[in-house]
Structure formats: structure tokens, C-alpha cells
C-alpha positions in Angstrom: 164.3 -89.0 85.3 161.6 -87.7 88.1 158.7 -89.1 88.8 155.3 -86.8 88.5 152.3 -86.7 90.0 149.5 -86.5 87.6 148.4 -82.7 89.4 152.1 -81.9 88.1 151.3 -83.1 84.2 148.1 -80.9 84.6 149.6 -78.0 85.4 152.0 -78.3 82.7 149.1 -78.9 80.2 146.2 -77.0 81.5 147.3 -72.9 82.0 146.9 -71.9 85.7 149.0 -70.5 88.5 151.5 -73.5 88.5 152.0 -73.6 84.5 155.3 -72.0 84.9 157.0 -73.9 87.5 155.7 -77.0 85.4 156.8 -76.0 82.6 160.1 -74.7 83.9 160.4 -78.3 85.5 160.2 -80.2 82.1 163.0 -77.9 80.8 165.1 -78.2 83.9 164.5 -82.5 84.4 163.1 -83.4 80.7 162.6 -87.2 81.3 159.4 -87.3 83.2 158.1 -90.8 84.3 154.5 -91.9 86.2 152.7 -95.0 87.1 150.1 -96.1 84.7 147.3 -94.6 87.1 147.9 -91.2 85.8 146.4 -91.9 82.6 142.8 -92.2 84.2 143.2 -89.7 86.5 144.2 -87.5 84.1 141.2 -88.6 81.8 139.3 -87.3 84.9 140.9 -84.0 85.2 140.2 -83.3 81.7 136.4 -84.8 81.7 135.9 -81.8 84.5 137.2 -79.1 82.2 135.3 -80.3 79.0 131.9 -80.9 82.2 132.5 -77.3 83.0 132.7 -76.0 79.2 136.7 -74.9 80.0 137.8 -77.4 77.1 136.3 -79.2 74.0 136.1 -82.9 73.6 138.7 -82.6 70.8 140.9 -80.2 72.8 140.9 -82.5 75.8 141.7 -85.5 73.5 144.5 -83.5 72.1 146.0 -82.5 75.7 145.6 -86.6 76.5 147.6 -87.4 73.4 150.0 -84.8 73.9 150.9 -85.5 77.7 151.0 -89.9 76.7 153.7 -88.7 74.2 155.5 -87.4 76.7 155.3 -90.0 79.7 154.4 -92.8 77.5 157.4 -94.3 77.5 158.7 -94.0 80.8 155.1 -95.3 82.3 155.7 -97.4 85.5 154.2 -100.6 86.6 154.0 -100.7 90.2 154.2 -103.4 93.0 150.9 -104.1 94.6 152.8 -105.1 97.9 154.8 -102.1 97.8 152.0 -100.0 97.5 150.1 -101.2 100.4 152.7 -101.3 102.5 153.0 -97.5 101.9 149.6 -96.7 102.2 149.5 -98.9 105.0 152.7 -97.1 106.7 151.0 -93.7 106.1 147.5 -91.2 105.8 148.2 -91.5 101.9 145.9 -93.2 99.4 146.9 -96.2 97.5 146.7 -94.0 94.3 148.6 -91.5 95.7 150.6 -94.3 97.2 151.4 -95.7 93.2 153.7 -92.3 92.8 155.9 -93.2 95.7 156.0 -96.9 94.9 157.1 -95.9 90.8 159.6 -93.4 92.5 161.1 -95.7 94.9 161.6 -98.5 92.6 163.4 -96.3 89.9 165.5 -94.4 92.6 164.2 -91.4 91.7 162.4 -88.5 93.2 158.7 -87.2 93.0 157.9 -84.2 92.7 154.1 -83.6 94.0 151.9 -80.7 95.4 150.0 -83.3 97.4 150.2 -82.5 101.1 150.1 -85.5 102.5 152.8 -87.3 100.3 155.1 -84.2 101.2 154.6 -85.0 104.5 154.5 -88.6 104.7 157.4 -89.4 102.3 159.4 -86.0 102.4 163.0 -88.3 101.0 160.8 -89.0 98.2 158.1 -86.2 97.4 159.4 -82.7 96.6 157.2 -80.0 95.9 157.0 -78.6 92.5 158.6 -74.9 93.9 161.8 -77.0 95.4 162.1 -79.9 92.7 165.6 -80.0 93.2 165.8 -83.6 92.9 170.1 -83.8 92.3 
């Protein structure tokens, strides 16, 4: 199991540059888990698509649907304390702070394209090219 940022489940759902290291990701480390967070920003990332005419309101719903099926079960409540601490500790947000929190509690690694989690947590956060979380 891995921990994903939600940038991570877009870019396995949504084709771009990155699709294919996502994609090769899921088939490499198949249990992917998140905090419950993602959900909305991923909500977000799709409202911008459908805003900018990329994606259809039932196309977007779809993806949504698709991508809960696939973390639903694995969705992570996090520590409020914990995640404080660590944005407290670091430049990170508390959002992007709910990644590391989910990640540390399971023992598990998280793979991200965020700058500032690689640098602030780089035990934890792996980039999406080097996910070599064994």
C-alpha cells in the first residue's frame, strides 16, 4: 500500500504528460490509499476541467466514481495533532500536510509531485518518476 497525493490520482485519470508513470505506478503498487481530503480536492480538479469545457458534467462524475472505487476503501482518517505538528515543523500546508500524516500513520510511503513535501519530508514523499517505495 502507498499513499497518493490527489495530483497523483489525476494524472492517472485525466491524460497528460504524467499518465503513464501513474498508470505504470498502479500496476507496479496496486493498493493505493489517501486521506479523505482528496475527494474534494479532486472534486476541484475536475470542476476546472468541466469550467474550461475539457470534460462534461457526466464525464467528470464518472472519473469521480471511478477514482472512489479505487481509493475508497483504503481512505484514511488523519490525526489533527499530527497534522499540525507537520505543517507546523515545515513550509507545507495542512492539506498537503494530511498526505504525510495518512502515510506516516500507515508506515507507508507517498508518492507526490509536490515540491515542497519532497523537500520537507523526503523519508516519506517520493516523487512519482522514483516511487520505489520497497
Amino acid at each position: 500500500m502507498i499513499i497518493v497525493d490527489t495530483n497523483i490520482l489525476a494524472y492517472l485519470y485525466l491524460p497528460g504528460e504524467f499518465t503513464e508513470h501513474a498508470e505504470a505506478l498502479l500496476v507496479k503498487e496496486p493498493e493505493w490509499a489517501a486521506p479523505v481530503l482528496w475527494r474534494s480536492e479532486f472534486r476541484n480538479i475536475l470542476t476546472g476541467y468541466m469550467r474550461r469545457g475539457t470534460l462534461s458534467a457526466n464525464q467528470a462524475f464518472a472519473i469521480q466514481q471511478e477514482a472512489e472505487s479505487l481509493i475508497a476503501s483504503n481512505e484514511q482518517f488523519v490525526d489533527s495533532g499530527a497534522v499540525l505538528q507537520l505543517a507546523n515543523s515545515s513550509d507545507c500546508s495542512a492539506y498537503d500536510c494530511e498526505f504525510v500524516a495518512a502515510a506516516q500513520a500507515l508506515g507507508v510511503g507517498l508518492v507526490t509531485m509536490d515540491g515542497k513535501l519532497l523537500k520537507a519530508f523526503p523519508k516519506i514523499a517520493k516523487p512519482l518518476f522514483k516511487a520505489d517505495l520497497s
